[in-house]
VEXGUSE-621297 format. One record per residue (C-alpha): residue in one letter; z negated, y negated, x. Coordinates in Angstrom, 3 decimals, decimal comma. Each point is the difference from the previous one (the first is absolute). Layout:
{code=A Z=Z Y=Y X=X}
...
This chain:
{code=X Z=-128,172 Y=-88,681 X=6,138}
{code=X Z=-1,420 Y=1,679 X=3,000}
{code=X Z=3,293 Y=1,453 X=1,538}
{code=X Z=1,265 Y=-3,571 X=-0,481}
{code=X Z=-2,407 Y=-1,084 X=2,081}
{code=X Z=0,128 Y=3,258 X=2,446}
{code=X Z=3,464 Y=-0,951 X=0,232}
{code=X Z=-0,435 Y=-3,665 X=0,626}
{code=X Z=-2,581 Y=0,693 X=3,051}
{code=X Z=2,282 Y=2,713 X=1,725}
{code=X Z=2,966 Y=-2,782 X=-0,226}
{code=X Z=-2,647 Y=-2,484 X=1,462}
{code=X Z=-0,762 Y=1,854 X=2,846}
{code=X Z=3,936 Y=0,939 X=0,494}
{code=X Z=0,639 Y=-3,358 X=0,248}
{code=X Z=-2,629 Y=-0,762 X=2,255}
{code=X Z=0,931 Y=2,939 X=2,341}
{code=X Z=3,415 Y=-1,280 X=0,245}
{code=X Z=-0,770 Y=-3,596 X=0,999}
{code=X Z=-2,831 Y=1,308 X=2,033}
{code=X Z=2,545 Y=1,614 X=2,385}
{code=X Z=1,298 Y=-1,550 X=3,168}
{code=X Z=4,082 Y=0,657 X=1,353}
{code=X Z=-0,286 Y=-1,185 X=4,014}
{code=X Z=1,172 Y=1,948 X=3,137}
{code=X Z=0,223 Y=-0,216 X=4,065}
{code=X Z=2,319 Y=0,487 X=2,701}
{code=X Z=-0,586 Y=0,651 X=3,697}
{code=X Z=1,476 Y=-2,479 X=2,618}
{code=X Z=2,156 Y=2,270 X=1,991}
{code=X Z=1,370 Y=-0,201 X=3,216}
{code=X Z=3,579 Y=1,305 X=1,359}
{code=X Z=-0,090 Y=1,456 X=3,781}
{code=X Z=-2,614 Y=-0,687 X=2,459}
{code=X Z=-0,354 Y=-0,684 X=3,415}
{code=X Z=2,269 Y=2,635 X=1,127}
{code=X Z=2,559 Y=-0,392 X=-2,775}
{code=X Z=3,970 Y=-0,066 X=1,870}
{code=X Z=2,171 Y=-2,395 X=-1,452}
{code=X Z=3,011 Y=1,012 X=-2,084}
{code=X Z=-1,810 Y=2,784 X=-1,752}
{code=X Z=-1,111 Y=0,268 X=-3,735}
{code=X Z=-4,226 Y=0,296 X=-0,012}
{code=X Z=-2,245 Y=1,265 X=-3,071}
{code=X Z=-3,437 Y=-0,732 X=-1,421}
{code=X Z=-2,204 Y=0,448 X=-2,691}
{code=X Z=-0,405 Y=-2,330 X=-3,057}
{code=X Z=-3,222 Y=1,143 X=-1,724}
{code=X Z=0,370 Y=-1,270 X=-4,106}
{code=X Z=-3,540 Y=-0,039 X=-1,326}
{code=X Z=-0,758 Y=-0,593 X=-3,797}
{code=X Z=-3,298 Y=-2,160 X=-0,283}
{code=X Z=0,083 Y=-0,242 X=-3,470}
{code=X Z=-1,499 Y=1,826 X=-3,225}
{code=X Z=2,967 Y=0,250 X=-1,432}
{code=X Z=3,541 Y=2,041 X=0,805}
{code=X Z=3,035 Y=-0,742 X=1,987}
{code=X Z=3,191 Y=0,959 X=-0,555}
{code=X Z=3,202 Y=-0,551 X=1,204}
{code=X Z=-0,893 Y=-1,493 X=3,127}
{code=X Z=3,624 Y=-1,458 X=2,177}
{code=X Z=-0,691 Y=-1,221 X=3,657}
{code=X Z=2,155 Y=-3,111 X=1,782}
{code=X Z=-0,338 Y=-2,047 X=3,460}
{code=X Z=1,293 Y=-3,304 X=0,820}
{code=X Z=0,886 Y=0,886 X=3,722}
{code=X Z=3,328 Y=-0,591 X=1,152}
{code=X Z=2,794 Y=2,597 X=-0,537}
{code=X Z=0,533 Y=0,482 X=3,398}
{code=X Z=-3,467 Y=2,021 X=-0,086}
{code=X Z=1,938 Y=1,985 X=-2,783}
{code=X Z=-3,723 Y=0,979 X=-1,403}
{code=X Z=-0,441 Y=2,803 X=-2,276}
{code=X Z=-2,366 Y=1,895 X=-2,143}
{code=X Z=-0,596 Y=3,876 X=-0,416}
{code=X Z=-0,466 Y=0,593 X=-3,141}
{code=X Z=1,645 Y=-3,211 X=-1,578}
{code=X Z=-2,554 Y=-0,285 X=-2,645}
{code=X Z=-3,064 Y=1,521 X=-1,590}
{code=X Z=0,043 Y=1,009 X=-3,693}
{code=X Z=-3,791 Y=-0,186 X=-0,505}
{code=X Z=-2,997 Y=-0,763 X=1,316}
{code=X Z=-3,794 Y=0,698 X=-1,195}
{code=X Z=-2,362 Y=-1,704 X=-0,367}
{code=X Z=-1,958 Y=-0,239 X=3,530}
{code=X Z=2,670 Y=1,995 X=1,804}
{code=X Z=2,029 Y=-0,521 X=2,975}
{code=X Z=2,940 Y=1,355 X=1,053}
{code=X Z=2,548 Y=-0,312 X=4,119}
{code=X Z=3,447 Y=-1,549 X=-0,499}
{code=X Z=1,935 Y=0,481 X=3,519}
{code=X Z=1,389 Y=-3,557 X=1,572}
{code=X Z=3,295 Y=0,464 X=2,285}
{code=X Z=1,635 Y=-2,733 X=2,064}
{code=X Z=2,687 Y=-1,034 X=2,448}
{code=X Z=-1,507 Y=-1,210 X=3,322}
{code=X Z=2,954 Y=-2,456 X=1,649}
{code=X Z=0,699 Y=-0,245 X=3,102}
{code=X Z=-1,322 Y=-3,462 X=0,361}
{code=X Z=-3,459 Y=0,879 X=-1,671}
{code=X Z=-2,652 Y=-1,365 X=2,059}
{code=X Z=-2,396 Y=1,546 X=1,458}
{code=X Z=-3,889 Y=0,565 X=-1,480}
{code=X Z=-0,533 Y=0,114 X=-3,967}
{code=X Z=1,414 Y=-3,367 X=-2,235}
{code=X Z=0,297 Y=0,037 X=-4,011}
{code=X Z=3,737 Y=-0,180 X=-0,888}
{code=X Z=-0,751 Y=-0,272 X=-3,522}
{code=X Z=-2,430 Y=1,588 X=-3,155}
{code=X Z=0,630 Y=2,954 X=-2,198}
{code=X Z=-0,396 Y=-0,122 X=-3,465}
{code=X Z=-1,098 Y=1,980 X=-2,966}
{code=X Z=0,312 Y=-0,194 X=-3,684}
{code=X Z=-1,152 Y=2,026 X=-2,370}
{code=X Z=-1,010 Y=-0,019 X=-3,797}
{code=X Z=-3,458 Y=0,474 X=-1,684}
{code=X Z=-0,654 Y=-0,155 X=-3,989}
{code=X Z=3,677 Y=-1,725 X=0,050}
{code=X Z=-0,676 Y=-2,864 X=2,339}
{code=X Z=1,817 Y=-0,081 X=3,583}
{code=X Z=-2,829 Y=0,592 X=2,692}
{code=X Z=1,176 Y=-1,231 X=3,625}
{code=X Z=-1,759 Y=0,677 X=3,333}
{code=X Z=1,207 Y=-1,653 X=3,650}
{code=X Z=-0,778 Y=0,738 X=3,600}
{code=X Z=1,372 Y=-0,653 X=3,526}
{code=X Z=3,092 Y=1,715 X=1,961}
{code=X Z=0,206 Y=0,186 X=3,793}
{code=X Z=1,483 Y=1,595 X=2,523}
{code=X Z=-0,592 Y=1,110 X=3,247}
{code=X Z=2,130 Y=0,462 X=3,771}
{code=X Z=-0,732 Y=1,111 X=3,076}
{code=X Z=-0,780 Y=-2,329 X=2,630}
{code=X Z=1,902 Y=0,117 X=3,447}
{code=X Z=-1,454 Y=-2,508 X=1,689}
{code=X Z=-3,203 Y=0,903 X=1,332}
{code=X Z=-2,748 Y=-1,074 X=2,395}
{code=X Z=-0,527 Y=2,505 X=2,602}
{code=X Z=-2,527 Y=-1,092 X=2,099}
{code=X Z=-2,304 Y=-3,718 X=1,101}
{code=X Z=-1,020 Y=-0,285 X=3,004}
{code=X Z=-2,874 Y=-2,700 X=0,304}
{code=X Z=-0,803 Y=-1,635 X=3,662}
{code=X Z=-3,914 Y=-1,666 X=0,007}
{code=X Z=-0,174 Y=-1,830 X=3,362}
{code=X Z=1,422 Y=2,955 X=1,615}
{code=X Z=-1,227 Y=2,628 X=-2,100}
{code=X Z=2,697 Y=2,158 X=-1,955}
{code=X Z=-0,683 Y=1,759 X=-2,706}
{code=X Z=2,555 Y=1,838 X=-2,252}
{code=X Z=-0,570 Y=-0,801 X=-4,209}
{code=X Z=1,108 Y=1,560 X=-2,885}
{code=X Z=0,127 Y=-1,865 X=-3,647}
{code=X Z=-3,648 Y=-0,466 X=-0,725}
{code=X Z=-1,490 Y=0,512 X=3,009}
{code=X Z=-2,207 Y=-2,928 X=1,963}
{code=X Z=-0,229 Y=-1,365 X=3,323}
{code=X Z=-2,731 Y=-2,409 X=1,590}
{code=X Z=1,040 Y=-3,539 X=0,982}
{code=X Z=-1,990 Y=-3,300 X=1,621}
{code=X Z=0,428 Y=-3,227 X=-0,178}
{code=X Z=2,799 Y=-0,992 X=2,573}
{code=X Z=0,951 Y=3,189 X=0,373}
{code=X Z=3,560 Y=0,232 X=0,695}
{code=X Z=1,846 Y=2,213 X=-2,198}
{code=X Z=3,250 Y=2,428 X=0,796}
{code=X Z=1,152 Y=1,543 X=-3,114}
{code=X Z=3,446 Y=2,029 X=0,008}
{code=X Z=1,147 Y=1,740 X=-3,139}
{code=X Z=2,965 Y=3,121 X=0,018}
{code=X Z=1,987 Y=-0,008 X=-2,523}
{code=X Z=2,465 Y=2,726 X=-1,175}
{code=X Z=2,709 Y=0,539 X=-2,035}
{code=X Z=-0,562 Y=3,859 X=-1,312}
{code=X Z=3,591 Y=-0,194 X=-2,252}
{code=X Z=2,426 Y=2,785 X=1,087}
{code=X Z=3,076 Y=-2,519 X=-0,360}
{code=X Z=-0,497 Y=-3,484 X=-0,793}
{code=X Z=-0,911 Y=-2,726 X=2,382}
{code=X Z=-3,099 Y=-2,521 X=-0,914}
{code=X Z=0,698 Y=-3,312 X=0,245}
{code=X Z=-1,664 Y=-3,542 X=0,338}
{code=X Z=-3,355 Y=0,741 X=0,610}
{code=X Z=-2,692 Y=-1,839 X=-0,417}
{code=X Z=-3,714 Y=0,687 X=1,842}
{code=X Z=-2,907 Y=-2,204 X=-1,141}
{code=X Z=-3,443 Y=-0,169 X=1,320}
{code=X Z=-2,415 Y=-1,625 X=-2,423}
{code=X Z=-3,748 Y=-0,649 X=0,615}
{code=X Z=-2,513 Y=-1,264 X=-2,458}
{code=X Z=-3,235 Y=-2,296 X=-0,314}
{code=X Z=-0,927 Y=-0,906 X=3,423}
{code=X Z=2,729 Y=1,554 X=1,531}
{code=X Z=2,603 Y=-1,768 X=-2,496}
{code=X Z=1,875 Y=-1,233 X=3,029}
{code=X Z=1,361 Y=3,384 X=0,793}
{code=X Z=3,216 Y=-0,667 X=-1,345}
{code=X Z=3,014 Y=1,623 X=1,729}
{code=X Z=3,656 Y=1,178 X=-0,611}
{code=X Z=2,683 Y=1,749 X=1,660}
{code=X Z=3,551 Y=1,495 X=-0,782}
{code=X Z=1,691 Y=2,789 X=0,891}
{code=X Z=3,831 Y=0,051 X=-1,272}
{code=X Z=0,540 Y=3,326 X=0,105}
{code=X Z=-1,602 Y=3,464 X=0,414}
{code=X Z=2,391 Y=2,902 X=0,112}
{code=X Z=-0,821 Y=3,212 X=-2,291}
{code=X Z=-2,060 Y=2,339 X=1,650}
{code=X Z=-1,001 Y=-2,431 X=2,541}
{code=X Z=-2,928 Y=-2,183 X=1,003}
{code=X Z=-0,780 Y=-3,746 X=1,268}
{code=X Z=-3,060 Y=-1,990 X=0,835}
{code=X Z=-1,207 Y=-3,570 X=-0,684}
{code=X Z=-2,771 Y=-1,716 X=2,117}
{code=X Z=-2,508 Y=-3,242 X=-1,100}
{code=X Z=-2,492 Y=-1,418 X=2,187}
{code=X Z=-2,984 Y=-2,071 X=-1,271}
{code=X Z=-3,382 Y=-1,249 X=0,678}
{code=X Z=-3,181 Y=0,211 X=-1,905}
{code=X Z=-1,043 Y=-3,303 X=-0,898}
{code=X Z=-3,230 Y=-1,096 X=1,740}
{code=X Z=-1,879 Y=-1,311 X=-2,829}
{code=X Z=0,706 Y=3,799 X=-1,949}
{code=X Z=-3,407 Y=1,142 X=-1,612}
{code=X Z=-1,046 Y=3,158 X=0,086}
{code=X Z=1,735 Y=2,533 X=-3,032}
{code=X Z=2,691 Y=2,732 X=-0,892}
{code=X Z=3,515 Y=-1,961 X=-0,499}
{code=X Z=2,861 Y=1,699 X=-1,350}
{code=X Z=3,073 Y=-0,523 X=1,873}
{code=X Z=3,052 Y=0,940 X=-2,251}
{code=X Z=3,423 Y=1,401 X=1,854}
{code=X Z=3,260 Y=-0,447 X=-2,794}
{code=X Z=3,207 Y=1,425 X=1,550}
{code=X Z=3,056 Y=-0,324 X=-2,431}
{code=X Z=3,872 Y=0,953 X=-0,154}
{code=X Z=2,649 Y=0,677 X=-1,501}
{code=X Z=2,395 Y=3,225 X=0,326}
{code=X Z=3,519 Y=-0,180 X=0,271}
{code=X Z=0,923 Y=0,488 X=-4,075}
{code=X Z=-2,573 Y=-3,181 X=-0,556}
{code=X Z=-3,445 Y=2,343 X=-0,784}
{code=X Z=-2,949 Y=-1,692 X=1,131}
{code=X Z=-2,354 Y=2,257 X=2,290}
{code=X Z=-3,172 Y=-1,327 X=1,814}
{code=X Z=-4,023 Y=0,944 X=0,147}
{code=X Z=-3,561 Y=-2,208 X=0,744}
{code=X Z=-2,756 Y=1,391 X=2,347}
{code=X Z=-3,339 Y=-1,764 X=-0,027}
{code=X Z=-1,837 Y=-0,073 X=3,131}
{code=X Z=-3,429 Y=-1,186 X=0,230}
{code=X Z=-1,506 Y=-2,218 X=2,665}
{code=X Z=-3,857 Y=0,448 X=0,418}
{code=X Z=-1,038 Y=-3,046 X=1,569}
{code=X Z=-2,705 Y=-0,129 X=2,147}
{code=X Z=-0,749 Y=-3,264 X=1,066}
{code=X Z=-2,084 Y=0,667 X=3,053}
{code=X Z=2,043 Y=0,780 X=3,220}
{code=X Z=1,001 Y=-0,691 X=3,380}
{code=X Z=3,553 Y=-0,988 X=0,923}
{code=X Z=1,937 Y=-0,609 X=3,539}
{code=X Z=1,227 Y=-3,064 X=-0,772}
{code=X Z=1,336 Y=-0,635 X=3,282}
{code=X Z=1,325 Y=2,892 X=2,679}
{code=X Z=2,778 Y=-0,900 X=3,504}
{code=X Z=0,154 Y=1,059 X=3,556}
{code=X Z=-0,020 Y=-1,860 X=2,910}
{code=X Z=2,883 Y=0,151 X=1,159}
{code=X Z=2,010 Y=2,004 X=-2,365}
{code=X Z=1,751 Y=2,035 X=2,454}
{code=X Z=-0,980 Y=1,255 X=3,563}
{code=X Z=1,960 Y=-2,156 X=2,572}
{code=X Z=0,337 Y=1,135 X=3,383}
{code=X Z=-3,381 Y=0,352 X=2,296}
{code=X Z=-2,276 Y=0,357 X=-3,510}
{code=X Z=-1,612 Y=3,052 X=-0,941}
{code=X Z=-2,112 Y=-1,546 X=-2,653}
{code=X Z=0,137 Y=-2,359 X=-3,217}
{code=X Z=-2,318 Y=-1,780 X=-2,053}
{code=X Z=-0,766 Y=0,937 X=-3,543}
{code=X Z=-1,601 Y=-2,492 X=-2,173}
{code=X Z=-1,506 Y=0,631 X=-3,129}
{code=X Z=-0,991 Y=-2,521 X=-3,099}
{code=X Z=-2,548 Y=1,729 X=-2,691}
{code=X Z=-0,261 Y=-2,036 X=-3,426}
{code=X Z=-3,176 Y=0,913 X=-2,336}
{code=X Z=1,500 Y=-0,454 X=-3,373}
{code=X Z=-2,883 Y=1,442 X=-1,919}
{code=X Z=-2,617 Y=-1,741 X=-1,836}
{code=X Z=-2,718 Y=1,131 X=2,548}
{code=X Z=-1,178 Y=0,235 X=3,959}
{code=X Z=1,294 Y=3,159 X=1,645}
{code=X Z=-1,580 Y=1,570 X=2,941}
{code=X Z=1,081 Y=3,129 X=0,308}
{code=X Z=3,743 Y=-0,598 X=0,970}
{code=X Z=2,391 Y=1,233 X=2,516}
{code=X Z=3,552 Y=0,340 X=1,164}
{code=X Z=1,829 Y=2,654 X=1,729}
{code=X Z=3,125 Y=-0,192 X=2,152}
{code=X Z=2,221 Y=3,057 X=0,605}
{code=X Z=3,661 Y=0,727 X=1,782}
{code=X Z=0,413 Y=3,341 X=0,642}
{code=X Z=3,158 Y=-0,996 X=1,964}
{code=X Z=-1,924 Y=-2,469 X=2,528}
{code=X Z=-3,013 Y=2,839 X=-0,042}
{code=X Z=-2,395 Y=-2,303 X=-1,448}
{code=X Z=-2,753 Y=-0,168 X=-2,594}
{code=X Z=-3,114 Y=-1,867 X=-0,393}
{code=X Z=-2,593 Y=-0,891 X=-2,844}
{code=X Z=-2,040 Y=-3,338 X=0,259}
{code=X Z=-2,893 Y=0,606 X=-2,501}
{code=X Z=-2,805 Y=-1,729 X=-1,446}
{code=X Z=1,739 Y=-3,450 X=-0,613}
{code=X Z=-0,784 Y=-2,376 X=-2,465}
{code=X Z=0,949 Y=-3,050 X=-2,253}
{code=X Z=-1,229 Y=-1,973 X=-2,217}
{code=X Z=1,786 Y=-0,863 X=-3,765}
{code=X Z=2,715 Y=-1,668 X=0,323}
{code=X Z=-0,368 Y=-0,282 X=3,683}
{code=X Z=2,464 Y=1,487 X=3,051}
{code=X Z=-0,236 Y=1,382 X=3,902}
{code=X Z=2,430 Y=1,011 X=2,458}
{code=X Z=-0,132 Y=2,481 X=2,412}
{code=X Z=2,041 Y=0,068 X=3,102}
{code=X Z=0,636 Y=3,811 X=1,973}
{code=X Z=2,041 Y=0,841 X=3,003}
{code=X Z=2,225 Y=3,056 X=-0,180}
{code=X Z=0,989 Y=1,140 X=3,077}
{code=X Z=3,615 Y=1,936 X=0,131}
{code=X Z=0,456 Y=2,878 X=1,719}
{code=X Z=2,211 Y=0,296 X=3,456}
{code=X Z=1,847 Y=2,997 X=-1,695}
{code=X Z=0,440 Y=-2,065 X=-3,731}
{code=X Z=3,293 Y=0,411 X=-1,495}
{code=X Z=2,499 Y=-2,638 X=-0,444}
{code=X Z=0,448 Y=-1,277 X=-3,628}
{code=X Z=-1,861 Y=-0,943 X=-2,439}
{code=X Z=-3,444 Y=1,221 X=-0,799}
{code=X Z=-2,302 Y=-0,369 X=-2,659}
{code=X Z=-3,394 Y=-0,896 X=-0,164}
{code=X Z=-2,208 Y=0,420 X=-3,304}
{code=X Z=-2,706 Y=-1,998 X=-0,745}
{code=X Z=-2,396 Y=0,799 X=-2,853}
{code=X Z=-3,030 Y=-2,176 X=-1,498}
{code=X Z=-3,097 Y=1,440 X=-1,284}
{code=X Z=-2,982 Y=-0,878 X=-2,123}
{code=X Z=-2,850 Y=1,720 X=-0,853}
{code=X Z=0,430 Y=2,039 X=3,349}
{code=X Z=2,583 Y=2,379 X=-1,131}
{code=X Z=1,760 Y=-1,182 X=-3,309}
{code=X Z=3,521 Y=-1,218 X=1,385}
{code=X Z=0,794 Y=-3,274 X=-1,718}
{code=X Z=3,492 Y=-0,954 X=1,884}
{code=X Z=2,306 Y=0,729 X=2,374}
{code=X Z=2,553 Y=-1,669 X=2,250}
{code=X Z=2,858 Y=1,127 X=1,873}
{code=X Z=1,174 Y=-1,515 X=3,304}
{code=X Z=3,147 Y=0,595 X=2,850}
{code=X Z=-0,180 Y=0,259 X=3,141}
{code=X Z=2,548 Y=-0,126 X=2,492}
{code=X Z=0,179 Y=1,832 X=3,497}
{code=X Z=3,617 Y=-1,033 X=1,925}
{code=X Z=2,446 Y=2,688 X=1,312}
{code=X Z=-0,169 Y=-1,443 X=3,498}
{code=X Z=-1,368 Y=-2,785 X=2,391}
{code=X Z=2,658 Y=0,032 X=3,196}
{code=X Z=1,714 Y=-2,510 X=2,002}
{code=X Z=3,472 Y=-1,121 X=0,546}
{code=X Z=1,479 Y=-2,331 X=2,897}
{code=X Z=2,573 Y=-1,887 X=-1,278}
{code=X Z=1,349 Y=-3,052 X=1,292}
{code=X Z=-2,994 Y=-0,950 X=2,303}
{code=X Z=-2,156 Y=0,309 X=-3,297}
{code=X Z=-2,997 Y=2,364 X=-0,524}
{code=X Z=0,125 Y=1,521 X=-3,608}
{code=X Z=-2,490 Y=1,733 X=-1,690}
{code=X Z=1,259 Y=2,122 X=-2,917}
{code=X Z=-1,810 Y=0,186 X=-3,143}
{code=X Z=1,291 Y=1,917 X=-3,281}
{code=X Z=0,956 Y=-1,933 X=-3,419}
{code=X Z=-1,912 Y=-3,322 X=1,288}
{code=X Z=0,964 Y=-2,050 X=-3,112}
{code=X Z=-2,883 Y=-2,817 X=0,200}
{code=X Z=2,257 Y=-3,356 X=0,746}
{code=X Z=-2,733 Y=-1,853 X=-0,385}
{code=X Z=-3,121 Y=0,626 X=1,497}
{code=X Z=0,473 Y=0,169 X=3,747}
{code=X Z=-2,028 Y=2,827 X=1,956}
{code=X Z=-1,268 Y=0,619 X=3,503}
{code=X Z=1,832 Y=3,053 X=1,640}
{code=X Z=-1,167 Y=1,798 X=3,030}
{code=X Z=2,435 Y=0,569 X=1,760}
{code=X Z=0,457 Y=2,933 X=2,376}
{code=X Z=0,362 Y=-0,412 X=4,053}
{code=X Z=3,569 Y=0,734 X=0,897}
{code=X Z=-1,070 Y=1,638 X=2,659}
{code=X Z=1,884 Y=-0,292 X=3,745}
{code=X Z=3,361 Y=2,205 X=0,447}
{code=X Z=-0,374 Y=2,189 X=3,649}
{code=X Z=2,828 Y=0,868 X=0,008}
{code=X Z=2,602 Y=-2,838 X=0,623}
{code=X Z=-1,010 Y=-3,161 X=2,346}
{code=X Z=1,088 Y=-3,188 X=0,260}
{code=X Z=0,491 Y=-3,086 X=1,660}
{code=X Z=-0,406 Y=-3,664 X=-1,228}
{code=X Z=3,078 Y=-2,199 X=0,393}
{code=X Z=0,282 Y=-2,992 X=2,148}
{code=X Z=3,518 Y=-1,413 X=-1,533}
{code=X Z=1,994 Y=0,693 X=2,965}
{code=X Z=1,880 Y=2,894 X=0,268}
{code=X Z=0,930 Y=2,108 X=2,743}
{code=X Z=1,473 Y=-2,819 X=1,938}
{code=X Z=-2,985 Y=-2,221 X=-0,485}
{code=X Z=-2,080 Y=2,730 X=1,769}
{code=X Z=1,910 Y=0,321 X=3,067}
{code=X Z=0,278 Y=-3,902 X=0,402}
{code=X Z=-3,730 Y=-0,216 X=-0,329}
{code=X Z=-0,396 Y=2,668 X=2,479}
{code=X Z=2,560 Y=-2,465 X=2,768}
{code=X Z=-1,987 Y=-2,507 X=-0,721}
{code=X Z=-3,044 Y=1,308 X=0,823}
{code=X Z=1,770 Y=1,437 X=2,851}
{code=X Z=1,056 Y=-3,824 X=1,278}
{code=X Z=-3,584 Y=-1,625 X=-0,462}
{code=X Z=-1,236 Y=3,122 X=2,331}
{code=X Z=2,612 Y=-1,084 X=2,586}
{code=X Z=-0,461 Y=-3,701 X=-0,253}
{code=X Z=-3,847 Y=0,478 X=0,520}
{code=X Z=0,342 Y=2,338 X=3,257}
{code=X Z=2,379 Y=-2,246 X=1,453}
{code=X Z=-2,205 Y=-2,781 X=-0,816}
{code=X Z=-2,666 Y=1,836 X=1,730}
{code=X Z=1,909 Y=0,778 X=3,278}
{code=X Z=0,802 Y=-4,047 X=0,489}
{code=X Z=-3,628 Y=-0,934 X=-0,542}
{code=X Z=-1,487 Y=3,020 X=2,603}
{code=X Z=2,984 Y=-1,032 X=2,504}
{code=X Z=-0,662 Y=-4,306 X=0,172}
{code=X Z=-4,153 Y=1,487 X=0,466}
């Protein structure tokens, strides 16, 4: 009676082993190529098969549903076993086609069935695959008012409201044979700055070779202060129909307080003849939320020898001044065009903007006679429609050749003039002789 009932509690506990155990298992995702994975090429990875249950494995056979043009395979084919808390590396190999795009995207999901305590045990997980990308942003060049500063993906720049912005993007196509075409370049801002929303194409960038596209915008002048991220999406497509493209994020710091030249010319905008000075007038905006009274401006052409710093301006919020200089040009200036720079500072020495203007000195000031007419010669004088006060230049009195002003006559008409006179003479001596002779 007692080894019956030994017996009876070792079956229990058999039994209760058995349905105590657990049949489950894992598989990695796995990934084909990478970023620098060619095209038309086979590519390998790992598949890592890992048996998270109490119980054996055996006979475990491996499957994905990507399409055949991937031509995916598995090395080995299947595992016969698998204990119990154990893991073991199946090797993935793939096609990559020609018209793979580029980055990582799933093209499907391996699959792996195996058997534990007779029932089928199944496991799932993602396949992707990788391709080098060949179109690539090389460099972002980022204008603030005047300020340029050259950005990499990441990197952060300081902006104001109004600030006018210059961004221009290179682009290149780093493919040793296949042309990129239709391109797309979009400029997307966020939050405040939402209305930063630009695109451009380029149709075509050769392989090997480089092109730039250019967006201007302005801050808007309500912008509160904050970091913004401004995202830069470039896309295209190769010549066997792979997709290729990257995004940068740039991020605006926004400072809201600063002082802006809203307003910038030159009276007159070129010399004219006689001049050898112009106005320059100058508008400062405060477009901060406070009084500043430590501002200044400097003006600088290296060309025209000039440079000056007006200091210790100020403004009030929201408030502007102008500033009027005279630049005097020197005698020995060249002709052309120069340029003047004009900077804006707050805070004494933190530069906030920056304008460019052109000047223009003329290749000569002379003076023709032509057809009675005195002429005054100025270079590429293209205003129609503002009429201006020329001084013109004394012509001056030739010594060398003389002349006498016609009477109408002739040569004829002078010798008759001269008989007449001759006559009258006569006719008033003889008229003289009668009255002395009847005295």
């Amino acid at each position: 009676m007692k080894k019956l009932l030994l017996f009876l509690v070792i079956l229990l506990m058999t039994v209760m082993s058995v349905n105590a155990q657990t049949w489950t298992m894992t598989l990695s995702a796995v990934t084909l190529g990478d970023s620098s994975q060619e095209r038309e090429e086979n590519a390998t990875a790992t598949l890592t098969v890992t048996n998270t249950g109490t119980g054996n494995l055996t006979d475990i056979t491996f499957s994905s549903s990507a399409a055949s043009v991937y031509n995916i395979g598995f090395s080995p084919s299947s595992v016969s076993s698998l204990l119990a808390g154990a893991s073991t590396a199946v090797t993935v190999e793939g096609y990559v086609p020609d018209d793979q795009d580029a980055g990582s995207e799933s093209i499907g999901a391996i699959t792996a069935t195996g058997t534990g305590n007779a029932s089928q045990v199944t496991a799932t997980s993602t396949l992707s695959m990788g391709a080098e990308n060949n179109l690539i942003i090389k460099d972002v060049d980022v204008t603030v008012n005047g300020d340029d500063e050259s950005l990499d993906d990441g990197d952060d720049v300081k902006v104001f409201p109004v600030a006018e912005i210059e961004m221009v993007i290179e682009l290149k196509n780093t493919h040793s044979d296949l042309n990129i075409e239709d391109i797309e370049v979009t400029v997307e801002g966020e939050d405040d700055l939402d209305d930063i929303d630009e695109d451009d194409d380029i149709s075509k960038i050769k392989d090997g070779k480089k092109d730039t596209v250019s967006f201007s915008f302005t801050i808007d002048e309500d912008a509160e202060d904050g970091n913004y991220d401004i995202e830069i999406i470039v896309e295209g497509e190769d010549e066997n129909g792979a997709m290729h493209g990257e995004t940068w994020t740039i991020e605006f710091e926004l400072d809201e307080e600063g002082i802006i030249i809203t307003k910038a010319e030159m009276i007159p905008e070129s010399l004219r003849c006689g001049e050898d000075s112009f106005d320059l007038r100058i508008e400062l905006t405060n477009v901060g939320t406070k009084d500043e009274d430590d501002i200044a401006i400097e003006i600088e052409s290296t060309t025209l020898d000039y440079e000056k710093r007006v200091s210790d301006l100020e403004i009030d919020e929201d408030d502007e001044i102008t500033r009027t200089l005279t630049v005097d040009v020197p005698a020995n200036a060249d002709s052309g065009t120069h340029v003047i720079e004009i900077r804006a500072f707050m805070d004494f020495d933190e530069q906030t903007h920056r304008k460019y203007l052109y000047f223009t000195v003329p290749s000569s000031c002379t003076v023709e006679d032509e057809e009675d007419e005195i002429v005054v010669v100025t270079p590429d004088d293209t205003d129609d429609e503002e009429e201006e006060d020329f001084e013109f230049v004394d012509a001056g009195t030739d010594t060398t050749t003389t002349s006498t002003a016609g009477t109408g006559f002739g040569v004829w008409g002078t010798v008759l003039m001269v008989l007449a006179n001759i006559l009258v003479l006569v006719i008033i001596v003889i008229l003289v002789v009668k009255f002395l002779v009847r005295a």
